[in-house]
N, C-alpha and C positions, 0 to 999 in steps of 0.2 A: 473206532474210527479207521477210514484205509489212509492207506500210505498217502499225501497227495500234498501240492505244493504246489504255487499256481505265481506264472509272473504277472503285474499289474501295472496300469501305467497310471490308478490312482495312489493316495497314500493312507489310505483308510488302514487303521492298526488293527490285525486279527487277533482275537482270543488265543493266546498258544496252542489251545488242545481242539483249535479248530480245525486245523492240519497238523498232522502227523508226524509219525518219527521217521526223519531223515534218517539213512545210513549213510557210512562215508568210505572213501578208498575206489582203487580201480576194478575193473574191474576183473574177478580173475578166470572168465570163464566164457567161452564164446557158444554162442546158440546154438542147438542142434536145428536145424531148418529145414523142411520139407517143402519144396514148389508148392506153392499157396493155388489151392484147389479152383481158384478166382482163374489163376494165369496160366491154367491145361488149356490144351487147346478145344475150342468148340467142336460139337457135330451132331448129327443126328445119332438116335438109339439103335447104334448097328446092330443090336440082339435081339428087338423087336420084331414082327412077323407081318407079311401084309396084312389086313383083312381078308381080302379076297385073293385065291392067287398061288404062285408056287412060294414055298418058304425059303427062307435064306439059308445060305452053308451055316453048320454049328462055328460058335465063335470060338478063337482060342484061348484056352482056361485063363481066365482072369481079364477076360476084355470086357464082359457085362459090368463086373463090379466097378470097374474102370470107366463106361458110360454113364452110370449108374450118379457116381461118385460126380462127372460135368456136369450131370443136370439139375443137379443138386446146388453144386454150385453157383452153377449160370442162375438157376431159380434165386440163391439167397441173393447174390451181386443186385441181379436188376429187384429185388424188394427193399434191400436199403438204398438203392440209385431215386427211387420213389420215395423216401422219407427224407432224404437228405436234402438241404436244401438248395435253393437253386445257386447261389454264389460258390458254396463248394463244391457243384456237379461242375459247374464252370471254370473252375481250380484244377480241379482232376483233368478237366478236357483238355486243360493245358500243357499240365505236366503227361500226359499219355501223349499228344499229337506230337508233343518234342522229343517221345522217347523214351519218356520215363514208365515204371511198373507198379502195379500194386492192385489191392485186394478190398473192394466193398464190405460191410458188414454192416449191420444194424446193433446198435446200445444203446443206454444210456447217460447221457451226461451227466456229471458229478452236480454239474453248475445250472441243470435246470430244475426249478423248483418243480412242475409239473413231471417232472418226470418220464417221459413221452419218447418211446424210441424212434431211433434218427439215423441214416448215414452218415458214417463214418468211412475212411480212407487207410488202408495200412498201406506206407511209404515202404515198394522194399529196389525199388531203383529209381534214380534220377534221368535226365539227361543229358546226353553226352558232354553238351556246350551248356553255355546261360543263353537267355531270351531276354532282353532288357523290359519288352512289353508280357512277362509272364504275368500271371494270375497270383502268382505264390514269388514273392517276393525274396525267398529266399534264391531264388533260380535266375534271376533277374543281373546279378554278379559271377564271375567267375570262382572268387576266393567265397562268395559265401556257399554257391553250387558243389564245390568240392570240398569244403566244410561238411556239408550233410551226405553227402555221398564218404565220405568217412563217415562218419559213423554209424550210416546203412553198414558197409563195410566191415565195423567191426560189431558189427550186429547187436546197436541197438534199436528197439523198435519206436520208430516215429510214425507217431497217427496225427492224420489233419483231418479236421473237425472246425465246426464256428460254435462260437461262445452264446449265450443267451447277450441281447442287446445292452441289459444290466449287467452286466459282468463286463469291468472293465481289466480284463486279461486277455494275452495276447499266445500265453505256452501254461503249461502245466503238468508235471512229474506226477506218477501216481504209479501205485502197486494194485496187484491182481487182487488185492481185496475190495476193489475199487470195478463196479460192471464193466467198466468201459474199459479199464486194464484189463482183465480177463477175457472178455468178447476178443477184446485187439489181438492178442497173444493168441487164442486161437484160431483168431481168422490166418493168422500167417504159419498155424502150427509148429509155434516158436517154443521151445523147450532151453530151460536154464537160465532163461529169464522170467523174473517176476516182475515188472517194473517195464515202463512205458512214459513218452514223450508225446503229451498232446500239442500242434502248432495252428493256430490258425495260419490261413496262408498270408496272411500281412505283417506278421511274426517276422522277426530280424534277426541273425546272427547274431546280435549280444546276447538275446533274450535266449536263444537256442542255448549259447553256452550257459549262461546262467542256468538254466532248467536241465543242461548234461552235467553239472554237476548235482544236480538233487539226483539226476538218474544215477551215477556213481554213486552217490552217498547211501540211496534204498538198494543198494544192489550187496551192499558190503555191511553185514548189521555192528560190526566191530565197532565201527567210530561212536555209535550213540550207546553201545553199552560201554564200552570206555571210558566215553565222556562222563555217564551216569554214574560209576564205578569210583569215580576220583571228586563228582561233584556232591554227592549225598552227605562223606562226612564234614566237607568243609561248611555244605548248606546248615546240617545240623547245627555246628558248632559256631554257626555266626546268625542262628536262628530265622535264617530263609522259606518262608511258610511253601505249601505244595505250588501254591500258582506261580509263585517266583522260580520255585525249581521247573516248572516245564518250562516258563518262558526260559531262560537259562540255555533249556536242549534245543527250544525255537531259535533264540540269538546265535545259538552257534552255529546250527543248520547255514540259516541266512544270511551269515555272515562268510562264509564260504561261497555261496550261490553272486552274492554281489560284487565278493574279490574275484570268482572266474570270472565276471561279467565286463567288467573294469579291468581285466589284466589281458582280455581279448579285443579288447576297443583298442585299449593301449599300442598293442602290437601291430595292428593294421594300421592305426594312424603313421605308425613311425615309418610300415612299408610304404605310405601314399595309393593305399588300394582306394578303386573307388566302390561310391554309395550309392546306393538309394535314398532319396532327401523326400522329405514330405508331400511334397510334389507326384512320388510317385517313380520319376526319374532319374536317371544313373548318370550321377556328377564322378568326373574325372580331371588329373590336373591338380593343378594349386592353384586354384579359384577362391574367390571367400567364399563360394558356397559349400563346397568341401571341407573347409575349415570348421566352418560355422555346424557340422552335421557332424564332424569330429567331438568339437567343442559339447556339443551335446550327448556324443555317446560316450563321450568318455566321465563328461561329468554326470548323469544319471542315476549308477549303480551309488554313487555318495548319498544323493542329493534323495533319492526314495528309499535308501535304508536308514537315514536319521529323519528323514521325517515320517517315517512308518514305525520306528523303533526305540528315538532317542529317548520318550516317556519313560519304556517298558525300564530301560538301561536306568535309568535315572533313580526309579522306583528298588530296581535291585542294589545300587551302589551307595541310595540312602540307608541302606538296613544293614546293608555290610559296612560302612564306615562310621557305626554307631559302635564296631568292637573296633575301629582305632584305622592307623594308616596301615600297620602290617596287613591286617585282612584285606582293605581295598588292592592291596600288591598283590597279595596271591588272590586274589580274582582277577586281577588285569593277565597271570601268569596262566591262569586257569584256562582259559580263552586262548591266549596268543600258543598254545601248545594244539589247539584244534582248530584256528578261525584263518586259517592260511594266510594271517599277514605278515607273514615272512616272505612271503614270496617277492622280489625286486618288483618294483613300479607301481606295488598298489600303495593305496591312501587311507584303506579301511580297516580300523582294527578295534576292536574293544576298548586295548588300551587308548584308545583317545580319550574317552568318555569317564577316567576315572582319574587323569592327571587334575592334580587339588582337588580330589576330595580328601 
C-alpha cells in the first residue's frame, strides 16, 4: 500500500492497513529544485524553418533542446488544464492573478475509485499579500498565507487537487508510491523528497498542519521503525494479535497529526489572529464569531480523533490489561514517548484512554 494519510471531516474509523506507514521527525534535507518546466517562459519554435522562404540563423547550442523542452511543456500544462476541473481551474486562476506560481500536471487520484486522470496543481509560490475573497482559502488570511509560503519555502511540496464528492477530506499526505505523489514531484522536478501534501482549496490551516506533520513523519522512516522496534516484544509478551499491532503504528501516527493540529489552533487563538468562519469570511476582533470559530478549531482535532479511534484504543487496552495494571502503564509509557503529548497546551494523549483500566 503507498504511503498516504488523509484529513477528514467525517469520523468513519479506517482499517489501519488502509493507510500507511507514517514516518516521523523533521525534516533533514531540503529539495534539490529545478524551475518547473510549466513556469519557462513561452515562445514560439525559434529552431524551426519557414516553409516557404529564407531560413533562419543556426541557433545557439542548446536553444532547440530548450524550445523543445516549452512546448512540451506548455502542450502537458494546457492537457491537464482540460481534465481538471472547473472549481480548481478557478483556484488556480486565483492564486496566479494574485501572484502566486506553479505547475499543471495530469494523475491520478488515490481517492477516485474510477480511476480517471485529472488536473492537478503543484504550489511552488504564493502571493505576496492575502485576498480575503480568494478561491483557496488558505490565501484568504495573512498568518495562514505565510503559513504556506513557509513551507513552500522550506521545500515542501504542496498540490491542490478536489476530492471525489464522496470523500469527505479536505488535505492528504502521501508518498511517491502513491501516482499522484510521483506525477507531483516530478512535474516540479523536486529531488530528495518523497512525500507530498494534497490540499483542496477550502482546506484550513489546522488541517494543513495536521497533514505537515504526516508529511514530517513519511519523510523520516526512523519514528515508525522505532516505534515498531520497542512495540513488537511488548505486543508479544501481553499477546497483542497482528491487527492490534498496526493499529498501534495507526494510533500513534494519528495521534501526532491531531496534537500538531491542536497545538497550532491553540497558538493562533492566544495571538487573536483572524479566521475564515463558515461563512466563507474573514472575522477579526473579539467578536463571538471569532471565538465561536476558535472554540471549534481548537476543539476538533479531540473531538474527531476519539470519535474515529476511541473503539480501536479500547479494543487494545482490553487485551493488555487482561496481563494486569503494570502492562496497561507501559502502553500508556509506550505512546507518550512517540504521541507528542508532552508538548505544553495539548489535551491529546494515549494516556488518557487507559487511566482505570
Amino acid at each position: 500500500m503507498p504511503n498516504a494519510h488523509i484529513t477528514t471531516k467525517g469520523s468513519r474509523t479506517p482499517h489501519p492497513l488502509a493507510a500507511p506507514h507514517d514516518h516521523a521527525g523533521p525534516n533533514k534535507t531540503r529539495p534539490k529544485t529545478v524551475a518547473p518546466a510549466a513556469d519557462l517562459p513561452h515562445g514560439g519554435e525559434r529552431g524551426s524553418q519557414k516553409a516557404i522562404g529564407s531560413q533562419r540563423p543556426a541557433l545557439p547550442r542548446g536553444e532547440a533542446p530548450r524550445a523543445a523542452s516549452r512546448a512540451i511543456a506548455l502542450q502537458t500544462a494546457t492537457g491537464a488544464i482540460k481534465t481538471a476541473k472547473p472549481a480548481l481551474v478557478k483556484a488556480v486562476g486565483t492564486l496566479e492573478s494574485a501572484g502566486g506560481h506553479g505547475v499543471w500536471f495530469a494523475s491520478v487520484s488515490p481517492f477516485d475509485v474510477q480511476q480517471k486522470r485529472q488536473g492537478f496543481y503543484l504550489v511552488t509560490a504564493v502571493p505576496p499579500k492575502p485576498d480575503p475573497a480568494s478561491a483557496i482559502y488558505l490565501l484568504r488570511t495573512e498568518h495562514s498565507r505565510a503559513y504556506l509560503a513557509g513551507l513552500l519555502a522550506a521545500g515542501v511540496p504542496v498540490l491542490l487537487g478536489l476530492m471525489p464528492d464522496d470523500v469527505t477530506a479536505t488535505a492528504a499526505a502521501f508518498g511517491d508510491d502513491c501516482q499522484l505523489g510521483a506525477d507531483g514531484l516530478a512535474a516540479g522536478r523536486i529531488e530528495g523528497h518523497k512525500n507530498a501534501i494534497l490540499l483542496q482549496p477550502t482546506a484550513d490551516k489546522y488541517t494543513l498542519a495536521h497533514e505537515h506533520q504526516h508529511w514530517l513523519d513519511f519523510e523520516n522512516p526512523g519514528l515508525e521503525s522505532d516505534f515498531i522496534a520497542e512495540m513488537k516484544p511488548f505486543a508479544k509478551a501481553v499477546g497483542l494479535s497482528k491487527d492490534e499491532q498496526a493499529w498501534m503504528v495507526r494510533l500513534m501516527r494519528e495521534l501526532r497529526g491531531h496534537v500538531a493540529q491542536e497545538l497550532q489552533a491553540n497558538r493562533d487563538r492566544e495571538a487573536g489572529l483572524p479566521q475564515v468562519g463558515e461563512d466563507g469570511a474573514v472575522h477579526a476582533g473579539k467578536g463571538k464569531q471569532l471565538r465561536e470559530i476558535y472554540a471549534s478549531a481548537c476543539f476538533a482535532p479531540t473531538y474527531l480523533f476519539d470519535s474515529t479511534y476511541r473503539d480501536a484504543i479500547s479494543r487494545i487496552v482490553g487485551t493488555v490489561a487482561k496481563r494486569g495494571p503494570a502492562s496497561v502503564r507501559a502502553l500508556a509509557k509506550l505512546f507518550t514517548r512517540y504521541d507528542l503529548s508532552g508538548q505544553p497546551g495539548t489535551t491529546i494523549s494515549f494516556a488518557q484512554y487507559v487511566r482505570g483500566a
